[in-house]
C-alpha atoms as one frame of an Amber mdcrd trajectory, in Angstrom:
protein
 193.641 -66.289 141.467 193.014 -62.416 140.934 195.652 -60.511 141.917 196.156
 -56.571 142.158 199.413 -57.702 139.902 197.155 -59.466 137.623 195.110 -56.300
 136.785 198.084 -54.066 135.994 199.552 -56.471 134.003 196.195 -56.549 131.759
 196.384 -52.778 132.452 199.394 -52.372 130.718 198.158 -54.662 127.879 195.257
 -52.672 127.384 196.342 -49.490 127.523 198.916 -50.431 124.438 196.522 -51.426
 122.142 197.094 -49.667 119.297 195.124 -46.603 119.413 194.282 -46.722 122.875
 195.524 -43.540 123.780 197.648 -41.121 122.708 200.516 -42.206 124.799 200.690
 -45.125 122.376 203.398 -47.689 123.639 205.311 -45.625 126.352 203.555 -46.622
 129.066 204.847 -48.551 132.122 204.572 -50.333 135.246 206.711 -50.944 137.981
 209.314 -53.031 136.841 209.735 -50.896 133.550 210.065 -47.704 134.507 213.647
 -47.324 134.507 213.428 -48.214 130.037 211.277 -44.887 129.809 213.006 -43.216
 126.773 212.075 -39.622 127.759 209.471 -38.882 125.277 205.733 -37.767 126.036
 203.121 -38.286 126.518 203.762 -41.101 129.029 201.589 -43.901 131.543 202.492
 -44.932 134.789 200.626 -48.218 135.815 200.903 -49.308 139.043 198.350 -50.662
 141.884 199.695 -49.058 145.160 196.441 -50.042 147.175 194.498 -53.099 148.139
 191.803 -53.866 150.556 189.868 -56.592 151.502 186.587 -57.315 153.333 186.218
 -60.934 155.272 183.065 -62.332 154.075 182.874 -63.169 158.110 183.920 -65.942
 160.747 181.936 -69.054 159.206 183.912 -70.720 156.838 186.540 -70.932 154.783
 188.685 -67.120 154.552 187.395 -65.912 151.816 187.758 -61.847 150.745 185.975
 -59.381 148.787 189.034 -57.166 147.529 188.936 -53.621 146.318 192.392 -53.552
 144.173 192.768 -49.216 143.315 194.757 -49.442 139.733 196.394 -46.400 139.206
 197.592 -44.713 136.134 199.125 -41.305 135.889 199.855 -39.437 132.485 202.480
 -36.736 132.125 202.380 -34.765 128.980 204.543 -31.988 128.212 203.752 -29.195
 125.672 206.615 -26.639 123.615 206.401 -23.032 125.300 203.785 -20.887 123.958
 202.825 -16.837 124.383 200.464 -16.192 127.319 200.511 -19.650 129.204 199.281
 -21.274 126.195 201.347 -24.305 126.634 200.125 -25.160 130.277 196.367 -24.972
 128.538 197.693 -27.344 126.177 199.023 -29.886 128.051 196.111 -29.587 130.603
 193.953 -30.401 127.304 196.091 -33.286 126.401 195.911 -34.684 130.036 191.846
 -34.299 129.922 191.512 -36.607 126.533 194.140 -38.989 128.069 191.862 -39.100
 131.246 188.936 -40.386 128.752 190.810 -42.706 126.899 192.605 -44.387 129.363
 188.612 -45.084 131.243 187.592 -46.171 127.724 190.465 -48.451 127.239 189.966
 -49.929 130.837 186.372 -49.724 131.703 184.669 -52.994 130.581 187.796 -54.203
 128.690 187.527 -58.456 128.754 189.901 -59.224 129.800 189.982 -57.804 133.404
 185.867 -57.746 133.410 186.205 -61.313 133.308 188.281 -60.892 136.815 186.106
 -58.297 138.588 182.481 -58.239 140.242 182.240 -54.421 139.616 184.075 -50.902
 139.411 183.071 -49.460 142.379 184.236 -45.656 141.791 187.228 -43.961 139.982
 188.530 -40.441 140.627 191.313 -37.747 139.276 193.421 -35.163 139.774 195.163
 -33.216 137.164 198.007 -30.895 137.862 199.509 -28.206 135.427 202.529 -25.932
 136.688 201.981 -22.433 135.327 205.156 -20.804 135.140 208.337 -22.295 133.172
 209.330 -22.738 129.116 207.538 -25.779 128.395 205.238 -27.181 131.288 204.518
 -30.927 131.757 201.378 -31.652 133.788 200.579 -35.117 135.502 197.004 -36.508
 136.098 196.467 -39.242 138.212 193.426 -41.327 137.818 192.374 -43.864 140.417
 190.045 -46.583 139.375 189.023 -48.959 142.154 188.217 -52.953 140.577 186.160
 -55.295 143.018 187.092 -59.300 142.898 187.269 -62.064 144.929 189.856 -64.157
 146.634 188.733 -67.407 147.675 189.962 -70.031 150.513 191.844 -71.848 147.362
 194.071 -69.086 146.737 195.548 -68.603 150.023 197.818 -70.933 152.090 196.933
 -74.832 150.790 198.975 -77.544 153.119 201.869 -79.732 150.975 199.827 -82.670
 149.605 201.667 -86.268 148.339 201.106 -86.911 144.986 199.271 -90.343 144.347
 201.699 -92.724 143.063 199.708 -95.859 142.907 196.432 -97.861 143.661 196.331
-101.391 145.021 193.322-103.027 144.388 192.406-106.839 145.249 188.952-108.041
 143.193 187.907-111.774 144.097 187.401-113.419 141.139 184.753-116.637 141.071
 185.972-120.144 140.462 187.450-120.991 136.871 188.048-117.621 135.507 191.343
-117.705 133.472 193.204-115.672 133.883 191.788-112.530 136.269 193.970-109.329
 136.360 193.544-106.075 135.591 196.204-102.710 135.051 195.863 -99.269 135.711
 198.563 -96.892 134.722 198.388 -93.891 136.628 200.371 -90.651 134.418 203.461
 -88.823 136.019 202.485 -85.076 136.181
């Protein structure tokens, strides 16, 4: 089943592939944040919406889902004369905006998962005044799957444990039988 948790998970893997970006390995989802060791620049992975579409009343439920996978990059520059440090941390944000669509955009692994990217959109945001600024962009990239009647609620089922069968045999045979071992799973 695709799940929104799915595609951060192969997020996160693909955005820390070596050379991905220029946040290298610091980058993190939910369940990580907390080991962030201070250092930027720095991803944020995390999927905070999901919607999904009935493919209507006849039928099995069955969903087209838009999962929005969000990553936001903080960078922080040294101060510099003349607000040169917010320019360069807006700069750094811009190339980490590329090459986080370039790591994600078409990447296998989640392709194989989705029907299409419907959209993607971002914000960046650079504080002007202090010592050394650090800007955050957010960039929101929407991923289009399925979920099918199979991956929702499936009733208990028993496990088949044996077969009887009874097979008439004609006069004279010698000994009729027959064995089938059924594997424990």
């Amino acid at each position: 089943m695709t799940t929104s948790r799915n595609l951060r998970e192969l997020a996160v893997q693909g955005l820390t592939l070596a050379g991905a970006t220029a946040a290298g390995s610091n980058v993190y989802s939910p369940r990580t944040w907390a080991t962030w060791d201070g250092k930027y620049p720095m991803l944020l992975v995390q999927t905070p919406d999901e919607h999904g579409e009935s493919w209507g009343r006849e039928g099995a439920p069955a969903f087209t889902v838009v999962t929005t996978l969000r990553v936001t990059a903080r960078a922080q520059a040294a101060a510099l004369a003349d607000d040169a440090a917010a320019a360069a941390v807006e700069e750094q944000l811009e190339t980490m905006r590329e090459q986080i669509k370039a790591a994600l955009i078409n990447y296998p692994p989640i392709m194989s998962l989705l029907q299409q990217y419907p959209s993607f959109r971002s914000s960046i945001h650079v504080p002007r005044d202090g010592q050394s600024p650090i800007g955050e962009m957010a960039l929101d990239i929407e991923m289009e799957h399925v979920q099918g009647p199979d991956e929702f609620f499936q009733p208990p089922v028993s496990p088949l444990e044996g077969v009887d069968v009874t097979y008439q045999m004609p006069d004279g045979t010698t000994e009729p039988g027959l064995t089938i071992d059924l594997p424990q799973t």
